[in-house]
C-alpha positions in Angstrom: 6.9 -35.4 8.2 4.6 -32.6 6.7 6.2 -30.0 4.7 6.8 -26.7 6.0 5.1 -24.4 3.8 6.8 -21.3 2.1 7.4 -18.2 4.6 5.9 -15.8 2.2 3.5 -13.2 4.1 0.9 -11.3 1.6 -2.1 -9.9 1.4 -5.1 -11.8 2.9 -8.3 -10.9 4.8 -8.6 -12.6 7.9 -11.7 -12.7 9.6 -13.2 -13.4 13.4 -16.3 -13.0 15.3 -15.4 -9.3 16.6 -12.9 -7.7 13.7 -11.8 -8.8 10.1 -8.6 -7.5 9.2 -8.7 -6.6 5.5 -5.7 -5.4 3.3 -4.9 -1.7 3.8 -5.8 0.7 1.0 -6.3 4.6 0.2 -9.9 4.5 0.2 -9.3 3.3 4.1 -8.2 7.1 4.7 -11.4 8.7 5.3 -12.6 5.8 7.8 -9.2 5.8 9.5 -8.9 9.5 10.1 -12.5 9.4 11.5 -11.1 6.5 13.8 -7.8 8.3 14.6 -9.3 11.8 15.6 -8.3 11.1 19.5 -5.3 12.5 20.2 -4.4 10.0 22.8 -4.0 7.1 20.2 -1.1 9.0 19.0 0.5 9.6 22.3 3.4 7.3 22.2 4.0 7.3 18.2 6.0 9.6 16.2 2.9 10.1 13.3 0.5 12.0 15.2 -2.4 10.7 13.2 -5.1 12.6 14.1 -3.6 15.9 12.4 -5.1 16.5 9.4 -3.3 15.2 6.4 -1.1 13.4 8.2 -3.2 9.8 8.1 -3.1 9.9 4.0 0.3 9.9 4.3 0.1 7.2 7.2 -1.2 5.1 4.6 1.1 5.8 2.0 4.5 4.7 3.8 2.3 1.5 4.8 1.5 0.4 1.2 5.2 1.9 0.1 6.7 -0.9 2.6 3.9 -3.5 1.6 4.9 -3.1 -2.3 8.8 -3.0 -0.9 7.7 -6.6 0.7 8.3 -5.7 4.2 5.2 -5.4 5.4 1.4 -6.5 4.8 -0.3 -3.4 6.2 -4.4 -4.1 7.6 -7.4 -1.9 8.6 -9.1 -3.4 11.2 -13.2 -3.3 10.7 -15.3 -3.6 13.9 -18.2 -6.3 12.4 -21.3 -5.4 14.8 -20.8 -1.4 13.8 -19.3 -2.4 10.3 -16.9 1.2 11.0 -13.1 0.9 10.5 -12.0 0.9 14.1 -8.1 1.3 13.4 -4.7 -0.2 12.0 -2.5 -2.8 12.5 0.0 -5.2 10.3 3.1 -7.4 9.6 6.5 -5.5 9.3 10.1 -6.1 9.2 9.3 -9.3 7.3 12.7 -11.7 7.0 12.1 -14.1 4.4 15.4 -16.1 4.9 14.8 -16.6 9.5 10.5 -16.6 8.7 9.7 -14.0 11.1 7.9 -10.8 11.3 7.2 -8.2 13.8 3.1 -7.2 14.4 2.9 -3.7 15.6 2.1 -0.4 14.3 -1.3 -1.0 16.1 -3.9 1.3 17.0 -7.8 1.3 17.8 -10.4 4.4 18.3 -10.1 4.6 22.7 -13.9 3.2 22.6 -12.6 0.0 22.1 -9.6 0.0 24.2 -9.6 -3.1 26.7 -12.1 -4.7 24.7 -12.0 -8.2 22.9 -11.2 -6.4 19.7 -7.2 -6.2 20.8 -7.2 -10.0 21.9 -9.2 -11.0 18.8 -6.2 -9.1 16.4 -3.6 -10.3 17.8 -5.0 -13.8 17.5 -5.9 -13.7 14.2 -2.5 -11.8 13.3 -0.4 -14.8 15.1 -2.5 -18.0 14.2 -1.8 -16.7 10.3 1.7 -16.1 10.5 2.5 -19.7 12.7 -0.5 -21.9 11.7 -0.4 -20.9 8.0 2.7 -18.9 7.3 5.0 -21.3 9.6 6.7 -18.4 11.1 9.4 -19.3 13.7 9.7 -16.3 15.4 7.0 -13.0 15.7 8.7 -10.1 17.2 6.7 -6.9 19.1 7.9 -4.0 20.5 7.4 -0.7 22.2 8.1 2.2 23.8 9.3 1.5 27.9 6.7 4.4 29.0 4.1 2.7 27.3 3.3 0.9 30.5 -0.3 0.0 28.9 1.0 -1.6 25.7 3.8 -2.9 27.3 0.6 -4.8 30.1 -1.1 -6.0 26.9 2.4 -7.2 25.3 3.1 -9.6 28.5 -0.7 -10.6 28.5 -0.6 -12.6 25.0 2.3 -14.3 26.5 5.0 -12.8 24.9 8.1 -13.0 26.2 10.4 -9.8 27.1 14.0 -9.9 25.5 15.7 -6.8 26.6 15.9 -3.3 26.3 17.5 -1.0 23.3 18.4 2.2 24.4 17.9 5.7 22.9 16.6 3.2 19.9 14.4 6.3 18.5 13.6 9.9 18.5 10.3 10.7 18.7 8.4 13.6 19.5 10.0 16.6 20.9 13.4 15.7 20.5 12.5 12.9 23.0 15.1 9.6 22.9 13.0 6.4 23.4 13.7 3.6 25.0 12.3 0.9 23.3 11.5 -3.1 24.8 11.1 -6.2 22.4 9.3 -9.1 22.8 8.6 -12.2 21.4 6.9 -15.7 20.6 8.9 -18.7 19.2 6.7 -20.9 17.2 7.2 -23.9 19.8 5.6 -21.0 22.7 2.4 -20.8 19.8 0.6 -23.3 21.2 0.0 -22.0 24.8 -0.3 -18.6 24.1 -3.1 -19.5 21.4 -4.8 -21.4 24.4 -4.3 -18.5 26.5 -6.1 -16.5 23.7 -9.2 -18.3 22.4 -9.6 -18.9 26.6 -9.9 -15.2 26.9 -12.2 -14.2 24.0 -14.4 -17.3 25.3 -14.9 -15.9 28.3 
């Protein structure tokens, strides 16, 4: 029987043929701002990144939870520009159950329903099951995000259920928010239904 390595999610580059996600860092601010400026990428989040100021700070809490070991923050490069396109990581990391959630995503609109989405997530999932040996990866998000909720369902995640009034976010506004997710014996068809995608 082979051994189940140790659940213990860190910092690691991972690479593809569209995006590498490298380990999130201050000196990503400037790039990331510049990526962030659209104030549509913020529409459904309660940072609205593309004030000024307010992506150093981004970064901050994101490498405040890495070094508190419940996340592994990334900023996702675009390989044929070679520009930092946007964000994305691991969070709510549970040693003890070996899962994670991947969220806090978010790319410059110019490469919105594009391979570079696909190509994250299936870097992001093959690490934490084919490496990590996750047994559960959890994602969530807001139930008036009907376009991330489309993407959500089109890796293959499954939909759990509904937590009501689970956040305030902007305006006072109390969000609904849906979770998904992808047991580690579902991995192996939704990473066929991946790799199919970016090959075609």
């Amino acid at each position: 029987m082979t051994p189940v390595p140790d659940f213990a999610p860190a910092r690691v580059t991972l690479t593809g043929h569209v995006v590498q996600l490298e380990p999130l860092l201050l000196e990503h601010v400037p790039a990331l701002a510049d990526a962030g400026s659209d104030p549509r990428i913020w529409e459904w989040t309660l940072p609205d990144g593309h004030l000024p100021g307010v992506m150093a700070q981004y970064v901050r809490t994101a490498l405040k939870d890495q070094a508190e070991g419940t996340a592994v923050p990334f900023a996702v490069r675009h390989l044929a520009s070679d520009r930092i396109i946007g964000s994305t990581r691991y969070a709510n990391i549970a040693l003890p159950d070996r899962g994670l959630e991947v969220g806090w995503t978010w790319y410059s609109p110019q490469h919105w329903r594009s391979a570079v989405n696909t190509e994250c997530k299936l870097l992001l999932l093959s690490h934490a099951f084919d490496t990590l040996g996750a047994f559960r990866v959890e994602l969530k998000t807001d139930t008036l995000n009907t376009r991330s909720r489309a993407a959500i369902l089109r890796l293959g995640a499954v939909e759990e259920g509904i937590l009501r009034s689970k956040k305030v976010v902007r305006n006072g506004r109390r969000r609904d928010t849906v979770y998904y997710s992808i047991l580690d014996h579902e991995w192996p068809a939704v990473k066929s239904r991946l790799t199919s995608r970016l090959s075609r």
